[in-house]
BAFI-455328 format. One record per residue (C-alpha): residue number from 1; x, y, z. Coordinates in steps of 0.1 Angstrom, whole numbers, plus 5000, padded with zeros to 4 digits. Last residue first. Example, Ala and Ser with C-alpha at 12.3 -4.5 7.8 and 13.67 -1.06 7.14 Angstrom:
<sites>
site i 2&east 5137&north 4989&up 5071
site i 1&east 5123&north 4955&up 5078
</sites>
This chain:
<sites>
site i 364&east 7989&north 8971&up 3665
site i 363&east 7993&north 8978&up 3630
site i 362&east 7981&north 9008&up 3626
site i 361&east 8009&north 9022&up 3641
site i 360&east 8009&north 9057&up 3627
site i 359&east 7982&north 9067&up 3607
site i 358&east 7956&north 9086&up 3641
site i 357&east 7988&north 9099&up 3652
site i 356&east 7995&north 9083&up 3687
site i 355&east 7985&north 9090&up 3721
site i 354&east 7997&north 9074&up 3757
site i 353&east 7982&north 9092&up 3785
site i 352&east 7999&north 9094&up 3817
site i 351&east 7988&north 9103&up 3851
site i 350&east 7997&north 9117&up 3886
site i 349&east 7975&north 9124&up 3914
site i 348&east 7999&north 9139&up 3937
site i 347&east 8031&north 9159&up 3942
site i 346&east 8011&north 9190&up 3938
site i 345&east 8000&north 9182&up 3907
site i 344&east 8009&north 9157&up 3884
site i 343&east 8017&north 9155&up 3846
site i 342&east 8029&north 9127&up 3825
site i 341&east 8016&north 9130&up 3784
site i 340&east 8038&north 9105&up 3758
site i 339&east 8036&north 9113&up 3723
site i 338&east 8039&north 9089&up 3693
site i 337&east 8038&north 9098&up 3656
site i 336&east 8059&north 9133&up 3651
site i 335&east 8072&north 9124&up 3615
site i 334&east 8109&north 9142&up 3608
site i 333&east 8116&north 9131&up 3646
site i 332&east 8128&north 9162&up 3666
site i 331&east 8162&north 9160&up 3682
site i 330&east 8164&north 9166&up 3719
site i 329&east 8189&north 9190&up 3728
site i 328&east 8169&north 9220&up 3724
site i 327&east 8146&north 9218&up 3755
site i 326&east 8114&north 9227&up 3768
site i 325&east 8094&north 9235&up 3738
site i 324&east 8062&north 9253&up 3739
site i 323&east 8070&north 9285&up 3729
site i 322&east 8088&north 9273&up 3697
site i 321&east 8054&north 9251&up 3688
site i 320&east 8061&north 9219&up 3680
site i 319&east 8058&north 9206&up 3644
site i 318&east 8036&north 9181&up 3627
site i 317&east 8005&north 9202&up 3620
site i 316&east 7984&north 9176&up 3624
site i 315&east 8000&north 9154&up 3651
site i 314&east 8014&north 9182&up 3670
site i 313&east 7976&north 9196&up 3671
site i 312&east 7969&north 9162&up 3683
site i 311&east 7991&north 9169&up 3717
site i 310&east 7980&north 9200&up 3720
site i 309&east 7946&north 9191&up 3727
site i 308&east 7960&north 9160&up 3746
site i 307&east 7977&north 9190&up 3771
site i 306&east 7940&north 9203&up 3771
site i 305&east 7930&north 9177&up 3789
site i 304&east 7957&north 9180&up 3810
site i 303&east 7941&north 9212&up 3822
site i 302&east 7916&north 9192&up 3841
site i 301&east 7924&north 9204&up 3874
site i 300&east 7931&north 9236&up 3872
site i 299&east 7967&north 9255&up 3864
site i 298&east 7982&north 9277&up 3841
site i 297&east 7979&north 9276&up 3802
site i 296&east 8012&north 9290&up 3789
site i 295&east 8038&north 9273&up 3816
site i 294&east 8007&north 9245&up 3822
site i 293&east 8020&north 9233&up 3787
site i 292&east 8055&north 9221&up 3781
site i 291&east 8067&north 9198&up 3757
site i 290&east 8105&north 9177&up 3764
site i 289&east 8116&north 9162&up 3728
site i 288&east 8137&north 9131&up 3739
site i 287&east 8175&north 9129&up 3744
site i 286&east 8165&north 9121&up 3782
site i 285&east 8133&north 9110&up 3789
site i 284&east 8140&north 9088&up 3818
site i 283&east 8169&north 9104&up 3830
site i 282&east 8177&north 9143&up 3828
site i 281&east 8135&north 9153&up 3820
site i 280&east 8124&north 9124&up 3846
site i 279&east 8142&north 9144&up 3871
site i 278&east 8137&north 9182&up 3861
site i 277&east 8096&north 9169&up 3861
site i 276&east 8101&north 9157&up 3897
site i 275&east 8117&north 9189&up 3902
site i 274&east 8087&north 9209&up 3891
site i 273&east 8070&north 9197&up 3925
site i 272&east 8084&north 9228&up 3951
site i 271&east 8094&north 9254&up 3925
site i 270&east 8060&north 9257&up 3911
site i 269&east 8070&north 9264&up 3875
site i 268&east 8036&north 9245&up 3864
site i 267&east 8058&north 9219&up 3845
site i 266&east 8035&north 9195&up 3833
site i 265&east 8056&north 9174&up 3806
site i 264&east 8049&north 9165&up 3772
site i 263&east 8069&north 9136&up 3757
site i 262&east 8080&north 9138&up 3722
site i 261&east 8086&north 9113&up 3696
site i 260&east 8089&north 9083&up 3718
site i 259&east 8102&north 9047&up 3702
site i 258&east 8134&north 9060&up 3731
site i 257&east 8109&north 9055&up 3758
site i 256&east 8102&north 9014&up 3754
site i 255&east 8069&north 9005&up 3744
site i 254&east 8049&north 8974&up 3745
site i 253&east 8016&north 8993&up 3764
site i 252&east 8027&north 8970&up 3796
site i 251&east 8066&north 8981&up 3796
site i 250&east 8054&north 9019&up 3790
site i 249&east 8030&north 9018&up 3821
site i 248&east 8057&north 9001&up 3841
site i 247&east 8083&north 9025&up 3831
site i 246&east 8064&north 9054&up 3840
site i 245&east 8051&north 9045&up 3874
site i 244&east 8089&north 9033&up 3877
site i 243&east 8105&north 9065&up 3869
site i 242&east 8075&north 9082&up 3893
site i 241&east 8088&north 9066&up 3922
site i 240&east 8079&north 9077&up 3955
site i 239&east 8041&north 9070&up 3941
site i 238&east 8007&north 9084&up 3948
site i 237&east 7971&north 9092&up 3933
site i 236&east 7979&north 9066&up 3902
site i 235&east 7964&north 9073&up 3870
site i 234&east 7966&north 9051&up 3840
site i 233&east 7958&north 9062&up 3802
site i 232&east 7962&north 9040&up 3773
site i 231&east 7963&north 9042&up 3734
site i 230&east 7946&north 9073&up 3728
site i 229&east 7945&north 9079&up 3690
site i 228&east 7945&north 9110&up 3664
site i 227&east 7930&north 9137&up 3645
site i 226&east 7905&north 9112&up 3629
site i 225&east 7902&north 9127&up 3593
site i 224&east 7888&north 9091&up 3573
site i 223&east 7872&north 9068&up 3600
site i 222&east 7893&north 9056&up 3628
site i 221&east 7863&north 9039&up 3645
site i 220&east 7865&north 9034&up 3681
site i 219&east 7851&north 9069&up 3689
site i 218&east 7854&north 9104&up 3701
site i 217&east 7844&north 9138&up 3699
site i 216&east 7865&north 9156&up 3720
site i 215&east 7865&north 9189&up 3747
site i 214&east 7885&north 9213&up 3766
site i 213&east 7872&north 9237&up 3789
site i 212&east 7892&north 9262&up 3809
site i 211&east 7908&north 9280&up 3842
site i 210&east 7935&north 9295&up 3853
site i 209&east 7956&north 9294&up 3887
site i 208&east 7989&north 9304&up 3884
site i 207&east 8010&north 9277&up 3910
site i 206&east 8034&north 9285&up 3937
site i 205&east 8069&north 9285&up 3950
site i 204&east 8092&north 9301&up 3931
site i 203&east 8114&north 9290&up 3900
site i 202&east 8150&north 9299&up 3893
site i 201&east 8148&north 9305&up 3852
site i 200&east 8146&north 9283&up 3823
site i 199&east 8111&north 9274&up 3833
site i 198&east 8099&north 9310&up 3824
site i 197&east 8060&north 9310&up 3830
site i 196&east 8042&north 9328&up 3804
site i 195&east 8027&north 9341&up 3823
site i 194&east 8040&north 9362&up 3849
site i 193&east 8037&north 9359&up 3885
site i 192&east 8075&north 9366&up 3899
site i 191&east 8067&north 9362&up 3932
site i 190&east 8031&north 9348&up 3953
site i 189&east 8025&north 9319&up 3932
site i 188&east 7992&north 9306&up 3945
site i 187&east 7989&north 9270&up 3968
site i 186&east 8003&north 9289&up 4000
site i 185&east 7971&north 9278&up 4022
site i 184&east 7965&north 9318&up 4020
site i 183&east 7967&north 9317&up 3985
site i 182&east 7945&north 9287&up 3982
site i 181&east 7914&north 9303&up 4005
site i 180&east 7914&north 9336&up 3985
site i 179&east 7915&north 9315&up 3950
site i 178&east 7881&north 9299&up 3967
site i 177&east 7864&north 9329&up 3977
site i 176&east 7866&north 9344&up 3942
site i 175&east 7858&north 9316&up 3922
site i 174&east 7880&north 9298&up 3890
site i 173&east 7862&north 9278&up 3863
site i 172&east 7870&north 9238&up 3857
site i 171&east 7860&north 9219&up 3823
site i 170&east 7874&north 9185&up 3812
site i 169&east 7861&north 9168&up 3777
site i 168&east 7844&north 9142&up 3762
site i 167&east 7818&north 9136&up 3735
site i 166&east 7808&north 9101&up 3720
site i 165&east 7802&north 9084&up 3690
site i 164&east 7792&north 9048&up 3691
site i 163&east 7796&north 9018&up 3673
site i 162&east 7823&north 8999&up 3698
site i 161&east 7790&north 8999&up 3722
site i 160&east 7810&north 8982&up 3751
site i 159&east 7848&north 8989&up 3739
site i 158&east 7833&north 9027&up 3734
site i 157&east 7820&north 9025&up 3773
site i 156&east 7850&north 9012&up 3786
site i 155&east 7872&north 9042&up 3765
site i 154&east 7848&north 9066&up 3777
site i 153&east 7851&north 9056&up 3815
site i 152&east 7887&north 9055&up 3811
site i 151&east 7888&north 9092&up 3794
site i 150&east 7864&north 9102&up 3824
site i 149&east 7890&north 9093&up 3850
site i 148&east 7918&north 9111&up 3829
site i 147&east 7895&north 9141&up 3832
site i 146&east 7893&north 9144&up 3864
site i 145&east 7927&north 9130&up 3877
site i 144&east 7937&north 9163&up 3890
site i 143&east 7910&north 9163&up 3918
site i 142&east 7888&north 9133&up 3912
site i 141&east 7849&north 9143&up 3904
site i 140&east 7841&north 9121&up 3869
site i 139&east 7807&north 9133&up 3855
site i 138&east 7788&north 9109&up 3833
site i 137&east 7758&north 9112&up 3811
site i 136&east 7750&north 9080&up 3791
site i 135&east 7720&north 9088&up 3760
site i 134&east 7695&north 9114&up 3759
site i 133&east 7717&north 9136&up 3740
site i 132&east 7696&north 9164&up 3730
site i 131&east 7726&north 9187&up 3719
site i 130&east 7720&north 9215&up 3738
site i 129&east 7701&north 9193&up 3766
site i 128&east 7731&north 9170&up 3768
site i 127&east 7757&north 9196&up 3769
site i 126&east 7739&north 9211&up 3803
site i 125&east 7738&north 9185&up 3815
site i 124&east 7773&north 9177&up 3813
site i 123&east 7781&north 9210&up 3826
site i 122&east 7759&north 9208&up 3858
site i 121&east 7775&north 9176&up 3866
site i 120&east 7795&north 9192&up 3892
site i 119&east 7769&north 9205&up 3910
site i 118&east 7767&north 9245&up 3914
site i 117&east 7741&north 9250&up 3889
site i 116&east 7710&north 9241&up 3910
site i 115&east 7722&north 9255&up 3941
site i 114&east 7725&north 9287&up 3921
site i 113&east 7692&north 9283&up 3912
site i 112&east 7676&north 9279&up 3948
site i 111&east 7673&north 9317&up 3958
site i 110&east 7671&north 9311&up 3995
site i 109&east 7642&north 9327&up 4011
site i 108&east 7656&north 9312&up 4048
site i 107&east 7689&north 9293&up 4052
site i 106&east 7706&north 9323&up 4077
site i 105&east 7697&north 9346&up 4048
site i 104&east 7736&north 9357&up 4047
site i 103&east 7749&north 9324&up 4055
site i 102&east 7729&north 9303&up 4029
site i 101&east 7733&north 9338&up 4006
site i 100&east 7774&north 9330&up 4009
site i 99&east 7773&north 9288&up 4002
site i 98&east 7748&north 9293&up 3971
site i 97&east 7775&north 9320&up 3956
site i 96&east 7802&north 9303&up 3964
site i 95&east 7787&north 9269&up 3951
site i 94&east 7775&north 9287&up 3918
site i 93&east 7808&north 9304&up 3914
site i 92&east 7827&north 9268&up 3918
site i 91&east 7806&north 9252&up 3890
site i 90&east 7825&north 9215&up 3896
site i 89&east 7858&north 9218&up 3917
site i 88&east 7877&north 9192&up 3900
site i 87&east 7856&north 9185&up 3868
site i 86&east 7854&north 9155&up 3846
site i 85&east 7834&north 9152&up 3819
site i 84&east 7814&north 9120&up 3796
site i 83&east 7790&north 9130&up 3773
site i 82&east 7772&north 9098&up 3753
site i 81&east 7755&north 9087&up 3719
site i 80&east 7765&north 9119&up 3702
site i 79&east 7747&north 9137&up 3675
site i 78&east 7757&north 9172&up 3648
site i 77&east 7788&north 9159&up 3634
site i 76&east 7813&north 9168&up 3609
site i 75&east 7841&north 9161&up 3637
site i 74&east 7854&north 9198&up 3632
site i 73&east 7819&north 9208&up 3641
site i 72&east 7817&north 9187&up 3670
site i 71&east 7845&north 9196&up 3683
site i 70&east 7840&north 9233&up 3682
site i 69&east 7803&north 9229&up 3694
site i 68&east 7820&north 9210&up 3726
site i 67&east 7843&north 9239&up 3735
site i 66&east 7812&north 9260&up 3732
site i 65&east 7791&north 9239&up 3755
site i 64&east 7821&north 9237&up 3782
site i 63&east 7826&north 9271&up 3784
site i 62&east 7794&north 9286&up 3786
site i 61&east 7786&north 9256&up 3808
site i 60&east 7821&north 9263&up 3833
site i 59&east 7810&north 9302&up 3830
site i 58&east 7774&north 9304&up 3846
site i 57&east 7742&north 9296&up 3829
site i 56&east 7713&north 9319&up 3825
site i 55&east 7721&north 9348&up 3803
site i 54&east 7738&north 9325&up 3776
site i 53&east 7701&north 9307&up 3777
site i 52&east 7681&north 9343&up 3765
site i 51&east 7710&north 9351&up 3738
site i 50&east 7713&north 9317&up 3721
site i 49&east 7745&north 9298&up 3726
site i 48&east 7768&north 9289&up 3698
site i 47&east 7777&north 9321&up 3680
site i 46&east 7766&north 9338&up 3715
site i 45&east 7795&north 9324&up 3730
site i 44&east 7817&north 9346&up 3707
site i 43&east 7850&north 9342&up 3731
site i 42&east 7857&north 9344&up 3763
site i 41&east 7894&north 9348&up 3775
site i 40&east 7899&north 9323&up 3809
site i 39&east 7902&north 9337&up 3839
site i 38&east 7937&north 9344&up 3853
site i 37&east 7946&north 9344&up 3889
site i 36&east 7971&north 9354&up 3895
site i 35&east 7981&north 9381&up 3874
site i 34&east 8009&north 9394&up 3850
site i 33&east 7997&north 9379&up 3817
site i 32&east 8011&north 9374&up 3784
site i 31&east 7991&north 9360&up 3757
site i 30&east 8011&north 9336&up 3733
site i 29&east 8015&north 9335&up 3693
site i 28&east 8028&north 9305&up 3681
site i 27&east 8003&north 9283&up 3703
site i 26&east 7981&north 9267&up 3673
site i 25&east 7959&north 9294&up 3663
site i 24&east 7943&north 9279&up 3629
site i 23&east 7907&north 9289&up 3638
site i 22&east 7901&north 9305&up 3671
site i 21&east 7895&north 9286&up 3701
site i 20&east 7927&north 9282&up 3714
site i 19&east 7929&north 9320&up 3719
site i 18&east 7952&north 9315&up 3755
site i 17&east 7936&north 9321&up 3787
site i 16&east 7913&north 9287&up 3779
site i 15&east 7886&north 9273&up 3753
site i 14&east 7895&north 9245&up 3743
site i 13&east 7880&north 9226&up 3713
site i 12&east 7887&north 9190&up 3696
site i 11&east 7878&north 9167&up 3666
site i 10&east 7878&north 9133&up 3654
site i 9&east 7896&north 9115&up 3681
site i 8&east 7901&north 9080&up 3679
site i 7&east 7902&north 9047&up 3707
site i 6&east 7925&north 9025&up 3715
site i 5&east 7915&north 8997&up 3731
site i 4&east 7907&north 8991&up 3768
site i 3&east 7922&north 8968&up 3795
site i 2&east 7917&north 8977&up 3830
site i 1&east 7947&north 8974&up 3856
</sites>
């Protein structure tokens, strides 16, 4: 167990199949889709990214760099001292792409850009030479623990250099081959693909793969307009008991569930893992505020990170979106201070992030 401090977000961007990077859009308003899988809407990239370099990079550093001008800008701030991402897959199109023309060419005149582009640090790199961050560059590779992985490497590196700034984020694009491949290992909802999901209803087997980019600024200072604070974050790749993953975590942070606000949950409506969810919802977090987010979002491996996106948008607008709300029996706290993020995927690689309203707590 590694002991960090809390550390503050001063701004945010995502960039996903929902408009999450437009001004004021806070989930009230939702995209349907009847696919599988989705690709992520694109916005203006060329209000970030000149012309000639937008031409050049593939979606996961389109993505990335404009979720990361969005934070930056709401943070008031033009310099980082670090970038820290996690990425499951990495620039997945660039590998397919590099993977099919070694085949084709039998490993003779091989084009060697998108070999290049297809690691999985491309993204970071690519942030650091938009921003001309010559400072720590980190990419986290750890399936659905991605971006939690990078969070605990940002936290250890703000409790090291306590007056830095840094930029952090998730970012995962889909491929072609690669969807093909999960389908036929029975990954991919095959019935009733809609989004979004309806959890209310009988759920099939199956996942809606998406795709996206979420990103923070981040530091140790609160400053005046932080959007909020991590408090902890612990993965764990297995456990038989997630009640006791979850109480443990809670028990070591001081906090006992009914202090909880809300708790957002990653119901993906895969009918196979979204009992674990069902579980926790009718005993550990009973009587609490149940969030959704994969239901609106999909799934890729750093999509919790845009489950903390949400999560500080609760914080400042200090509501829940209807769409995103699980249940009704909960009663919702007049001040929304303290939310508690669990998600897994496929049974595995489960998390929690602990995050509080940047006022709330400031005690401790």
């Amino acid at each position: 167990m590694i002991m960090t401090k809390p550390i503050y977000i001063h701004g945010s961007g995502c960039v996903s199949v929902q408009s999450t990077f437009e001004a004021d859009y806070f989930f009230d308003a939702i995209t349907s889709y009847t696919q599988n899988p989705i690709p992520a809407l694109d916005p203006d990239y060329k209000a970030f990214i000149p012309a000639l370099q937008l031409r050049r990079m593939n979606k996961s550093m389109r993505m990335a760099i404009f979720a990361s001008k969005l934070a930056m800008q709401q943070a008031d701030t033009t310099t980082v001292d670090a970038v820290i991402t996690g990425s499951g897959l990495g620039c997945l199109r660039d590998s397919e792409r590099f993977v099919e023309s070694l085949r084709a060419e039998e490993g003779l005149s091989l084009n060697p850009t998108p070999f290049i582009q297809s690691t999985h640090n491309m993204a970071a790199a690519a942030l650091a030479l938009s921003l001309g961050c010559k400072g720590y560059n980190m990419t986290y590779v750890n399936n659905a623990n991605s971006f939690e992985s990078a969070l605990l490497d940002g936290m250890i590196y703000l409790m090291e250099h306590p007056s830095a700034r840094i930029l952090l984020g998730g970012v995962d694009e889909l491929g072609e081959r690669t969807t093909q491949f999960w389908n036929l290992a029975g990954y991919l909802k095959r019935d009733h693909i809609i989004l979004p999901l309806p959890l209310t209803q009988q759920a099939s087997p199956g996942e809606i793969a998406t795709e996206g980019a979420t990103f923070f600024v981040a530091s140790q200072e609160r400053g005046a307009h932080a959007l909020g604070k991590i408090r902890a974050v612990e993965t764990r790749l297995e456990t038989e008991t997630p009640e006791i993953f979850i109480s443990d975590f809670l028990q070591r942070n001081d906090i006992v569930a009914e202090t909880l606000d809300a708790v957002v949950l990653g119901y993906n409506g895969d009918s196979r893992y979204d009992k674990i969810y069902r579980i926790l919802g009718e005993s550990s977090f009973a009587g609490l505020p149940q969030v959704a987010f994969k239901h609106v979002l999909g799934e890729y491996d750093t999509v919790v990170a845009a489950a903390l996106f949400l999560a500080l948008g609760i914080f400042q607008h200090q509501y829940i979106p209807q769409p995103m709300l699980l249940n009704n029996n909960g009663t919702i706290p007049h001040a929304l201070q303290r939310i508690l993020i669990y998600t897994q995927r496929r049974g595995q690689n489960h998390s929690l992030i602990l995050v509080e309203r940047a006022s709330a707590y400031s005690g401790r």
